[in-house]
C-alpha positions in Angstrom: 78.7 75.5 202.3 77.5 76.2 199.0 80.2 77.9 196.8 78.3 81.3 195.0 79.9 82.3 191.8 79.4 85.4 189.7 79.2 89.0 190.2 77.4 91.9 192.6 78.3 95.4 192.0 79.3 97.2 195.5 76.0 98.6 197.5 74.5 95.3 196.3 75.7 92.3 198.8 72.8 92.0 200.5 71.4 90.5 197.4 74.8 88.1 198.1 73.5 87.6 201.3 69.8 86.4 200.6 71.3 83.9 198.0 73.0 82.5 200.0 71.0 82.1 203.2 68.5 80.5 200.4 70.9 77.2 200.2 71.5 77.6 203.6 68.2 77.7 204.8 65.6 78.0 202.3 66.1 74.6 200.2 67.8 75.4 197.1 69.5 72.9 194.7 70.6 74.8 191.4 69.5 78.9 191.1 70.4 81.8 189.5 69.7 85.5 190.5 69.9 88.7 187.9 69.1 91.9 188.8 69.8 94.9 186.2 69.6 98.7 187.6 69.3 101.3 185.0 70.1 99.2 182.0 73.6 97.3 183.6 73.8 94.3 185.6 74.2 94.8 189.3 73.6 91.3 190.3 74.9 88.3 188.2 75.2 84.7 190.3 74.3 81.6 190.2 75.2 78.1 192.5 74.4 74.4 193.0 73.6 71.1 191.3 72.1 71.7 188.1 71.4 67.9 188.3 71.9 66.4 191.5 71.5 62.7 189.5 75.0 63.1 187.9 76.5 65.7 190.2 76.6 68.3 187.5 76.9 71.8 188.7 75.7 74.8 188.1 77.0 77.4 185.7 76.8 80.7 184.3 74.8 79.2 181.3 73.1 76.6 183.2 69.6 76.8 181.7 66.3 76.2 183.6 62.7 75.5 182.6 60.7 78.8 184.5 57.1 77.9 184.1 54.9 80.9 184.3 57.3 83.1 184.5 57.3 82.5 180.5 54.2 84.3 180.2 55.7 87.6 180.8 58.5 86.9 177.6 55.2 85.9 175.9 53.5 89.4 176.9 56.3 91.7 175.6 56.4 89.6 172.3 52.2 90.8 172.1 53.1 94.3 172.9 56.1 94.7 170.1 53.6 93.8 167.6 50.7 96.7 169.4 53.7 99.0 169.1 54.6 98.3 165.5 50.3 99.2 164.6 49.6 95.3 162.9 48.1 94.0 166.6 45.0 96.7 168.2 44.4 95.4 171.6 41.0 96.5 171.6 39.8 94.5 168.8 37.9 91.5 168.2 40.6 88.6 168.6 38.1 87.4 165.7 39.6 89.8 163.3 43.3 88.0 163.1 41.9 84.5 164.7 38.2 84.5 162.1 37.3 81.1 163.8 37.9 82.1 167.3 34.2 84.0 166.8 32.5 80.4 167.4 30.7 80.0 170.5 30.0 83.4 171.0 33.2 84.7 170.9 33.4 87.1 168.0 33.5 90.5 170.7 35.8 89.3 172.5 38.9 91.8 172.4 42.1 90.6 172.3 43.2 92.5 175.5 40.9 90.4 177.3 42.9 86.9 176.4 45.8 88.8 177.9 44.3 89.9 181.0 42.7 86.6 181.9 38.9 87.8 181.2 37.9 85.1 178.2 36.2 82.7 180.1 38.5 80.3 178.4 40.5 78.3 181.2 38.7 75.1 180.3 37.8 72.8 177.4 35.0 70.8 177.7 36.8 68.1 176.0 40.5 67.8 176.5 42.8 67.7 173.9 45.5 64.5 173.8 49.2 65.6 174.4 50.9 64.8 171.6 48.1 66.9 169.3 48.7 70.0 171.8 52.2 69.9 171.4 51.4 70.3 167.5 50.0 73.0 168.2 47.0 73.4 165.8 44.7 70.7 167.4 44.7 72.8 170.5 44.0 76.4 168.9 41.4 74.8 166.9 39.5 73.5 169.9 40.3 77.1 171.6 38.3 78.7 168.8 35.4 76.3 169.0 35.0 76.1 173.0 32.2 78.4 174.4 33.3 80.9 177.5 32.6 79.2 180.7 31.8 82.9 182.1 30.2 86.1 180.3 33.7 87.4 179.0 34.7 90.6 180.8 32.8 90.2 183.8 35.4 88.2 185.7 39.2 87.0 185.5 40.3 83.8 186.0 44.2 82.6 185.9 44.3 80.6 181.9 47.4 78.8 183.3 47.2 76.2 180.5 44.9 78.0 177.9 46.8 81.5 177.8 49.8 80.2 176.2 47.8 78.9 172.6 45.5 82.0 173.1 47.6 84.4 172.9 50.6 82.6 171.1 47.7 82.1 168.2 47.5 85.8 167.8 50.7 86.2 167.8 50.8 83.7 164.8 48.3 85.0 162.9 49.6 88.6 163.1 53.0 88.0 162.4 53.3 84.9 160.5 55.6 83.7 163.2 54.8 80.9 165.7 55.6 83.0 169.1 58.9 81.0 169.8 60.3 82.0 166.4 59.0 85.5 166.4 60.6 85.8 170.4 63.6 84.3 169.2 64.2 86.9 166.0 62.4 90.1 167.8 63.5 90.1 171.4 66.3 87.4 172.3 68.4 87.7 169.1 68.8 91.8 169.4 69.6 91.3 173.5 71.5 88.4 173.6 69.1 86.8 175.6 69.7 83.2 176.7 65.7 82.5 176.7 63.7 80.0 174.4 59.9 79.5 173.9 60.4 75.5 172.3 63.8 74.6 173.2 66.6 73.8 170.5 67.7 70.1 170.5 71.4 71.8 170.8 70.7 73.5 173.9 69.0 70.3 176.0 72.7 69.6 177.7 72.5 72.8 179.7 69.3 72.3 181.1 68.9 71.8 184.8 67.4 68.6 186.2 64.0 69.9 188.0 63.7 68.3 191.6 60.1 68.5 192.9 59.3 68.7 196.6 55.4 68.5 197.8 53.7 70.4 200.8 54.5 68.4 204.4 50.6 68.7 204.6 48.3 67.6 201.9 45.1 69.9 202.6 43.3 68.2 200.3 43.3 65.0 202.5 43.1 67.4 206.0 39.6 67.2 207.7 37.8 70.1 206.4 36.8 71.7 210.3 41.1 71.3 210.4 41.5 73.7 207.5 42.3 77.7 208.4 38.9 79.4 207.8 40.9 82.3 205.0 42.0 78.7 203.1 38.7 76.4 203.1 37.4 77.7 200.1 40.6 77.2 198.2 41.1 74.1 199.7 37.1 73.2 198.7 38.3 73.9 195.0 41.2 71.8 194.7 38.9 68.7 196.1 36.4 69.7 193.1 37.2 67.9 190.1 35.2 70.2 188.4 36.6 73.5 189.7 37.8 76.3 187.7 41.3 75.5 189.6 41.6 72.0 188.6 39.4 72.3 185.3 42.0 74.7 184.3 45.3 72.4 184.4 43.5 69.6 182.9 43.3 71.0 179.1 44.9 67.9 177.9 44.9 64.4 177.6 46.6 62.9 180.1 46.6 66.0 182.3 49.5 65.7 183.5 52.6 67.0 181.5 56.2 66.2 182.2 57.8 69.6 181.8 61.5 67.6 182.2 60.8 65.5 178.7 62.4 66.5 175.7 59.7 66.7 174.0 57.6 69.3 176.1 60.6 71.0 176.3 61.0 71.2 172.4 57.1 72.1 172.0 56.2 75.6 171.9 53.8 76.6 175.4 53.5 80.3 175.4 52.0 80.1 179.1 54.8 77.5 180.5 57.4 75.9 179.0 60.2 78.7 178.7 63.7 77.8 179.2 66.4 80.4 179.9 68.2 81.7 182.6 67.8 84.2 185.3 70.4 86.7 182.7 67.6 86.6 180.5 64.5 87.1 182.2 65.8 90.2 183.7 67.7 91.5 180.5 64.9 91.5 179.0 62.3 93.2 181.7 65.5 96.0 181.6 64.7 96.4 177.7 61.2 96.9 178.3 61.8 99.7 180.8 65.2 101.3 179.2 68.2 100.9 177.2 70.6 97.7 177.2 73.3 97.3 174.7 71.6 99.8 173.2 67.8 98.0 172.6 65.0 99.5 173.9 61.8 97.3 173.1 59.0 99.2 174.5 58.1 103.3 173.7 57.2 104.7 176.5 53.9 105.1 175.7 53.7 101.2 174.9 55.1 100.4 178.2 51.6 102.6 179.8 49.8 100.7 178.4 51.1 97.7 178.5 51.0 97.9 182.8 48.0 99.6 183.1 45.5 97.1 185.6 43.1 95.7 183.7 41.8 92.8 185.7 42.0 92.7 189.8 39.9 91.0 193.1 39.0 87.8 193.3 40.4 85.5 191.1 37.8 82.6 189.6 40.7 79.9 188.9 43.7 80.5 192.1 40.1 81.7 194.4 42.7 84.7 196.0 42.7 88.0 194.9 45.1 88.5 191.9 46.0 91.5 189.5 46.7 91.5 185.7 47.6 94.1 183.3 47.6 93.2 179.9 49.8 90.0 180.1 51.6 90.8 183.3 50.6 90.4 186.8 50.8 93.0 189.1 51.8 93.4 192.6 49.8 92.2 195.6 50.0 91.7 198.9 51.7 88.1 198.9 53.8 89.5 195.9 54.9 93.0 196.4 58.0 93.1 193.9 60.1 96.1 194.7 57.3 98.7 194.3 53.7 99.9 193.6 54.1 100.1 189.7 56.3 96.7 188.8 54.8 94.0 187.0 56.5 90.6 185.5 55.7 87.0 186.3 56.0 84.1 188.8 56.3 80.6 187.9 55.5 77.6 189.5 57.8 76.7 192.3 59.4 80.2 192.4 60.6 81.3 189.6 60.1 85.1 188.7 60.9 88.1 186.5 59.7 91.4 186.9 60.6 95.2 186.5 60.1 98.0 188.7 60.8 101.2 186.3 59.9 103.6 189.0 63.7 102.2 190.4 65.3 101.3 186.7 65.1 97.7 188.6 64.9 94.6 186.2 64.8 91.1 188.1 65.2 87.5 187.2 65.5 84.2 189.9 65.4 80.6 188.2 65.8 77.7 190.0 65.3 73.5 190.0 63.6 73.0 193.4 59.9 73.3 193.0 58.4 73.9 196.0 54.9 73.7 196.7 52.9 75.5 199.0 52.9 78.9 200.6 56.0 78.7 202.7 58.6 79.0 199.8 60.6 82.5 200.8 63.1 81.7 198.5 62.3 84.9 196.2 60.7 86.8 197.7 63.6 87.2 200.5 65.7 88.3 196.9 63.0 90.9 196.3 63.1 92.1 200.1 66.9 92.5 199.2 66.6 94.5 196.4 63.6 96.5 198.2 66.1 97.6 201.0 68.6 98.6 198.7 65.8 100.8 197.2 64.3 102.5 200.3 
């Protein structure tokens, strides 16, 4: 049996419970759950193999590469600087970005990049790996690509593209690179064990990701064999030129190796943030109260920065999906603890989110990537925490 270290404050065990029915039954290696109520930690543990190569287990500051989940630290760094009066959401993203207006871009406001409504999920020419980890080759070819739809007349997930789109304007408006400007603005004043471009002195805590692909490959399924709600999605993974796959294929090769050095040292605003579960929900508790005593978002900036901006059908995932402006927000197949939360999954599970109606702030990391729709492993967390609430 797995041994669970760390903390739960009493009326919390149930949280206990879910984490460890998730080794149990669920199929986690290595993870880490946080949940913060009301500005203090009521959940704190963590358990596993942090890399099940050596042996090495998991500890309290094991860290863990979250995908996705990154673009909700990314977000909050975009609203600080809407707070502070230097970033307007509602204008052109040609005003800080003056090349970005190629193409037919020069109305395009910069709420829009955060809420997934550019048009910009795809390049029409891919840019190699080692120039996008440089960053400049790949915000260059950002600012010269043309909309693949009429901007703000759809949404479509940028998994790849959000990252330099938004980390650009970040750049521009603060002088910062988004990883620095993260690191000095939100995760020195908290604390926070979370990096956007990893430090080569951190790279011995990392976790070793272990990836773990559907038993069925739908893609290779006869089509008349495919559930009628998934045949369309399925239909766009088996398009090479689909939104869905377009979208993940920004660079040249493709494919990125998210465990390399490299990557991990790289700045990728959309999904390459390394921290810990601690972190992601610290800092969701910030946005929605007091902690230590930092508060990064007015509540007027928090308003806004959850207000729905994007929702239905979703032109790159082909499922119905919800944005605010750089969060997503709940759905049916992600409910978070309540009707006004918002955060971020990552691939494979990860998640952070905050629930200010309940002062909830939540954060799960792990190093099993699971692919595919039967993956409970955080969601039976949230259904913890959604108890606790009722």
């Amino acid at each position: 049996m797995t041994t669970i270290d760390g903390e739960v404050a009493p009326g919390f065990e149930q949280v206990r419970e879910a984490f460890v029915a998730n080794f149990a039954r669920h199929g986690d290696i290595g993870a880490a759950v946080c949940v913060y109520r009301y500005g203090k930690p009521v959940v704190d543990l963590w358990a596993g193999i942090a890399d099940p190569e050596t042996g090495r287990p998991w500890t309290r500051d094991t860290l863990q590469l979250v995908y996705s989940a990154t673009k909700g630290a990314t977000a909050t760094a975009a609203h600080i600087l809407a707070q502070r009066g230097v970033l307007d959401l509602d204008a052109p993203v040609a005003k800080y970005w003056p090349e970005f207006a190629a193409n037919g871009k020069a109305d395009i406001p910069v709420r829009w990049l955060l809420s997934h409504q550019a048009g910009l999920v795809a390049l029409d020419q891919p840019v190699p790996l080692n120039e996008a980890l440089a960053w400049h080759p790949m915000a260059a070819a950002l600012a010269a690509q043309r909309p693949l739809w009429t901007p703000g007349t759809a949404h479509g997930y940028h998994g790849r593209t959000w990252g330099w789109l938004v980390g650009e304007v970040i750049r521009r408006v603060s002088g910062r690179t988004p990883g620095r400007f993260f690191a000095d603005e939100i995760a020195a004043p908290l604390g926070l064990d979370f990096f956007i471009g990893l430090p080569t002195g951190e790279r011995d805590r990392v976790s070793r990701m272990v990836y773990q692909r559907p038993d069925v490959d739908l893609t290779t399924v006869p089509a008349e064999s495919i559930p009628e709600e998934l045949r369309e999605l399925v239909a766009a993974w088996r398009d090479p030129n689909s939104f869905s796959n377009r979208a993940y294929a920004v660079t040249d090769p493709a494919e990125i190796d998210f465990s390399s050095p490299e990557v991990q040292a790289a700045e990728l605003p959309a999904s390459n943030g390394v921290g810990t579960a601690r972190g992601l929900a610290r800092m969701y508790a910030a946005v929605i109260g007091e902690v230590g005593g930092v508060r990064l978002f007015t509540p007027e900036t928090l308003a806004s920065a959850t207000e729905e901006q994007a929702c239905g059908k979703d032109q790159v995932m082909v499922v119905p999906s919800r944005f605010s402006a750089g969060y997503m927000l709940p759905t049916e197949d992600n409910p978070m603890t309540g009707p006004n939360a918002f955060g971020h999954t990552g691939r494979g599970g990860s998640l952070g989110f905050a629930d200010p109606e309940h002062g909830v702030a939540f954060g799960y990391v792990m190093n099993h990537i699971i692919a595919g729709s039967d993956d409970r492993r955080a969601a039976s967390l949230v259904d913890a925490v959604r108890r606790l609430l009722a």
